[in-house]
N, C-alpha and C positions, 0 to 999 in steps of 0.2 A: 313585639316580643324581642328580649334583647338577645345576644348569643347565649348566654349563660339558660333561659330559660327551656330551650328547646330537648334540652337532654332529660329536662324532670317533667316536661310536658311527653316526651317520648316513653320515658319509663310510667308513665300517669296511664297511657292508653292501651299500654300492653299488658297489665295489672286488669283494666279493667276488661280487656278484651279474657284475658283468662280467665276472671269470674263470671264473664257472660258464657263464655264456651263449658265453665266446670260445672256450671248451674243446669246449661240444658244435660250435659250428659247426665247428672245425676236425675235430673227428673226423668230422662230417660230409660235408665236403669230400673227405677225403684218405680215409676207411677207409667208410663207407656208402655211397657212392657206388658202388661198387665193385659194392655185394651189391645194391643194391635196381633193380628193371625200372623202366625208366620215368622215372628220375632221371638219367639221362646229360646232360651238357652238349649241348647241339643249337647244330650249325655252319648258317646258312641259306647258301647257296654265292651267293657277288658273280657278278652276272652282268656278261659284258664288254658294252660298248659297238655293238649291233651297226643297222642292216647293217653288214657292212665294206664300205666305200666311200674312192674314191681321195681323195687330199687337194683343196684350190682350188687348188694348182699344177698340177694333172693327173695327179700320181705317186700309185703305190701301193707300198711296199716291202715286201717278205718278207723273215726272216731266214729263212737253211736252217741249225737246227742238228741235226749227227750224232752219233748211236753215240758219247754223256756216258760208258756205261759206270760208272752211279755204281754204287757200294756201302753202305757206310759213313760214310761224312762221313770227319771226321780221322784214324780209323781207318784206314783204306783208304789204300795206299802206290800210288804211281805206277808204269806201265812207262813202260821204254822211252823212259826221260829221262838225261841226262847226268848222270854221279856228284855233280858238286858240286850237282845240283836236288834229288839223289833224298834225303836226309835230310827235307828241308821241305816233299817234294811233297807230296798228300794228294787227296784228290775236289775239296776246297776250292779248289784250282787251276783243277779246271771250272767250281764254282760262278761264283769269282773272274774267269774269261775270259765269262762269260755275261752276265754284270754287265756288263763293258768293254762288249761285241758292243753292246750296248739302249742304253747311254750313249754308242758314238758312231756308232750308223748312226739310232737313235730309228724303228724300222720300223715300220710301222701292223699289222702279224703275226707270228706266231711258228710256223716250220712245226720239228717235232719230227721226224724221219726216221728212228724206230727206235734199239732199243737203247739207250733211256734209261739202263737200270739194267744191271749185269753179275750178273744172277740168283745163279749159280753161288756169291759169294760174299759176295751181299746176305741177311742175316739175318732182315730182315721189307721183305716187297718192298712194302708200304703206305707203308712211314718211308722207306725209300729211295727210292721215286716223287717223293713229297712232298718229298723234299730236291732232286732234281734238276730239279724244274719248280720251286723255290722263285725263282729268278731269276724266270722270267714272271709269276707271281703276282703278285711284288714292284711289278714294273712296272706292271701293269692296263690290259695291251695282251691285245689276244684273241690265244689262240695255239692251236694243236692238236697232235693226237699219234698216231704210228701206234708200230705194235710191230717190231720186229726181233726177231731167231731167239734172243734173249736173255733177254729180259725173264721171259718166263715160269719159265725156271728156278729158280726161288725159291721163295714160299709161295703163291702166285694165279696161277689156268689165266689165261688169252690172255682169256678173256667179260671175268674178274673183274677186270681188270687195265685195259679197258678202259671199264668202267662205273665203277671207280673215279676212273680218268681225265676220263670226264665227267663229273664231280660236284666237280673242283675248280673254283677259285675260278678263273672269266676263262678259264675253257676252255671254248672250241666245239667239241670230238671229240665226235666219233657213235660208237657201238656199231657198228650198221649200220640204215639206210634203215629205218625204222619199218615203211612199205607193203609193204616188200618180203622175201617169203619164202623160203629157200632157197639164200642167198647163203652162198656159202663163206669160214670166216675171223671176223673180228672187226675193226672200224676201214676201214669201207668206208664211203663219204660224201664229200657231196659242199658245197662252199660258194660262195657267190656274192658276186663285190664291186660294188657297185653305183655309179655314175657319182658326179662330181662334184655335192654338196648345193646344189640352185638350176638347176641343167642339165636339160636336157629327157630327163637318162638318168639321173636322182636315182633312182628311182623301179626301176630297170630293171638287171639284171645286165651287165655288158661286160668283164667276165673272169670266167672258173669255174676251179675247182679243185674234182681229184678225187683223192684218199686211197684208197690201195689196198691191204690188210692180204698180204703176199706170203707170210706163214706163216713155218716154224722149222726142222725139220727131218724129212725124212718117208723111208723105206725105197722103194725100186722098184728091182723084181728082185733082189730079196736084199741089196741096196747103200744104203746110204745116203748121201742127199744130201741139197741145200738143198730148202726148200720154193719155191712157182711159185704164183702168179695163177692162178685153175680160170676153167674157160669159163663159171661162171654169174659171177662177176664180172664178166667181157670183156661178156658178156650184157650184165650191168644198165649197166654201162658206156654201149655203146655205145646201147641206148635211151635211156637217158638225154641220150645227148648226141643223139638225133636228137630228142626231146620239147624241148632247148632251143633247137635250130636253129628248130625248127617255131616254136615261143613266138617268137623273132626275126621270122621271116620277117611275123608277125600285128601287131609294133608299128610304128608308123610314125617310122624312124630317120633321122637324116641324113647316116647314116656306113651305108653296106648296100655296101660295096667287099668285105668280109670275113664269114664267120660270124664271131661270140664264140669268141676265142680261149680257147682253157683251158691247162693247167698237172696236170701229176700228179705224185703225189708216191706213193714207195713203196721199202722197203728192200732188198730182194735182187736184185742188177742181173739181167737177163735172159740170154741166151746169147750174142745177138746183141753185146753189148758186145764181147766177143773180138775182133770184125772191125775196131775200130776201129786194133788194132795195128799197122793196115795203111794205117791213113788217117789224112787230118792231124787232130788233135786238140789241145786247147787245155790245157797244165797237166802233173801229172806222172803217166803211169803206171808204177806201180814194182812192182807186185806181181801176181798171177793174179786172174784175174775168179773170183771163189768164188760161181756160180750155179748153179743148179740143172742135173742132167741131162736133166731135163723143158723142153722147147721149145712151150711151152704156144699160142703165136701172139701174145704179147702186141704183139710190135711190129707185125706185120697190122692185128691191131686198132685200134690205133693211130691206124695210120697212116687206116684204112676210116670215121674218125670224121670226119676233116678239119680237128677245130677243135684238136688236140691240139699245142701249137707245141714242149713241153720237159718234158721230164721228169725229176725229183730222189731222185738215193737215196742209199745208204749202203753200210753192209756192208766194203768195203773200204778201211783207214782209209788205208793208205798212196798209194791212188788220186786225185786230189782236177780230173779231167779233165774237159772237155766236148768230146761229138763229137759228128758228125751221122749217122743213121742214117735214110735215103727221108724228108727233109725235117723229120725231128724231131729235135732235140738233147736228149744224154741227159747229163746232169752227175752226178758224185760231187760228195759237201757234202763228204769230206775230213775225217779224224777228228777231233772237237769234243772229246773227252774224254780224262782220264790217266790213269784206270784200264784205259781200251783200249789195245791194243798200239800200237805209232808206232813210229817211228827218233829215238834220240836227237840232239838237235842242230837236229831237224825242226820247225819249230811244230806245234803243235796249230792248228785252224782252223777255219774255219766261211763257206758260201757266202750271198752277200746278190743277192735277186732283183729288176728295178725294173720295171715295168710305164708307158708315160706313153701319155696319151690325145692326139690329134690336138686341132687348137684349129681350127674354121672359123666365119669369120665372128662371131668372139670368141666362139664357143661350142664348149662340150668334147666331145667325139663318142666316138668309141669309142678303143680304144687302137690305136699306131702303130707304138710298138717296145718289146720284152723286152730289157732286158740284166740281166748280171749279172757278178760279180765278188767274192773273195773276202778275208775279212780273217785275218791269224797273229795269232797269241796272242805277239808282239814289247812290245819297249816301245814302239815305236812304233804298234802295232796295225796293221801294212801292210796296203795295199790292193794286190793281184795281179791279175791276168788279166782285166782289165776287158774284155771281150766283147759283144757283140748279138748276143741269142738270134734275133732272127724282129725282121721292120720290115714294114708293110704298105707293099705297092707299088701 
């Protein structure tokens, strides 16, 4: 070997040595990984931002989005859209409207109302989840999720689907109450948003919200129908809202005109919505209340708690109403998604909730009044039926 050759024999072996070492890592990566325990890539889950607490203007805003109905991503073709949409429609459409919703209400939550995914023709309902909460994620706003009578159809029971769900990134969904044994369901829980940061209610909840898993679909007398809220939910319920009255009544507030208002949210409207057909309501009813045969008492209960001012479901997309039923108003969110059924020509849409706290004596106290009001998946992104759920008197 002369001098001259030793430097292109040295760069010879280090060329080769680099494609020996790039070669195993990749086979490592893509084909080992696969086979061996213990080597999986580990996700640690982003936690969101919590307490939830109203903003320094005194507002607190909810988005209510429904029944995405995802499946597939681009795969998955639209109903129930106008011919010239239906070539280009896809899931990505809901994605795409989910998007819009966070960029122009910017809400401090994200309440999910059931029927994320359309089971039935979702292929692995872990990717599919994952695609249709991919909007909240995105955002890194805390948001939650209960189940509709759909989800489950696919490859994961109602537990698994639910525990998956709390383990994404910026999700605050419960399974159910840790303490509490016996509860019927999955996605029972409950969250508290706590006062203005610097207020003498930083510290202190002045709205609750409770998630209610209303089940899927269940057989009685031979017949099948929708599934209903059981009486150990209403149970845990209603203790719980009398343990948060009590907690109230022991701090010392300067707003005590009211209990701590609450909010529920849950997907399969109850029986009693029926009666609204009959009374004035806010929005459009265009289709049959698809509830269960079972009259479980949920609105009794309800109503026996006192703090409960409105309640948020789903389930019937072409519905998107609010009415009042013994002093509580019960809203459709109004189908959010294109894989769900709709009317062509109709928006898709989605309900936004606002909560504002009282100001006395330049100080933030409790809340004063709930509205709400809804946006279409337009170019314009319209705002509709602006409303006031409950105003303290």
């Amino acid at each position: 070997m002369t001098p001259t050759d030793f430097p292109i024999k040295c760069e010879q072996s280090f060329l080769y040595l680099s494609f020996i070492f790039t070669s195993l890592y990749v086979l490592h990566c893509s084909v080992l990984q696969r086979f061996l325990l213990g080597h999986e890539q580990v996700h640690i889950k982003k936690s969101a931002d919590l307490p939830l607490r109203f903003r320094s203007d005194g507002t607190f805003k909810i988005l209510q989005v429904s029944d995405m109905h995802f499946g597939n991503g681009a795969a998955t073709r639209c109903r129930d859209v106008l011919p010239s949409e239906f070539g280009s429609c896809s899931d990505l459409n809901t994605t795409r409207f989910v998007r819009r919703l966070i960029e122009a209400e910017r809400p401090d939550f994200i309440a999910f109302t059931g029927d994320n995914i359309f089971g039935q023709t979702s292929v692995d309902a872990a990717e599919s989840m994952f695609r249709a909460f991919t909007p909240a994620m995105e955002s890194k706003l805390p948001w939650a999720a209960i189940l509709g009578n759909h989800d489950q159809e696919s490859t994961m029971t109602r537990e698994e689907l639910m525990s998956f769900i709390s383990l994404m990134d910026y999700s605050i969904s419960e399974i159910n109450p840790p303490a509490e044994k016996g509860i019927h369901g999955f996605g029972n829980y409950h969250l508290q948003v706590h006062g203005v940061l610097g207020s003498s209610l930083a510290n202190s909840s002045v709205l609750n919200l409770f998630f209610l898993d209303s089940g899927d679909r269940e057989v009685v007398n031979g017949r099948r129908t929708y599934g209903w809220i059981r009486e150990s939910q209403l149970c845990w319920l209603q203790g719980l809202s009398q343990k948060l009255q009590d907690q109230r009544l022991d701090l010392d507030r300067k707003s005590t005109d009211s209990l701590t208002p609450a909010l529920a949210f849950f997907h399969i409207p109850i029986p009693e919505i029926w009666d609204l057909w009959y009374k004035k309501f806010i929005g459009q009813f265009q289709e049959a209340v698809a509830c269960s045969s079972v009259n479980s008492g949920v609105l009794r209960a309800f109503v026996s708690t006192g703090d409960i001012k409105a309640a948020f479901m789903g389930h019937d997309h072409k519905n998107d109403f609010c009415g009042n039923l013994n002093g509580i108003w019960f809203c459709y969110g109004g189908g959010s998604g294109y894989h769900g059924y709709g009317m062509a020509g109709w928006p898709r849409r989605a309900r936004v909730i606002q909560a504002e706290l009282e100001q006395k004596y330049r100080e933030w106290t409790g809340v004063k009044r709930i509205s709400t009001w809804k946006r279409l998946d337009n170019e314009r992104l319209s705002v509709i039926d602006d409303q006031v759920l409950w105003e303290l008197q």
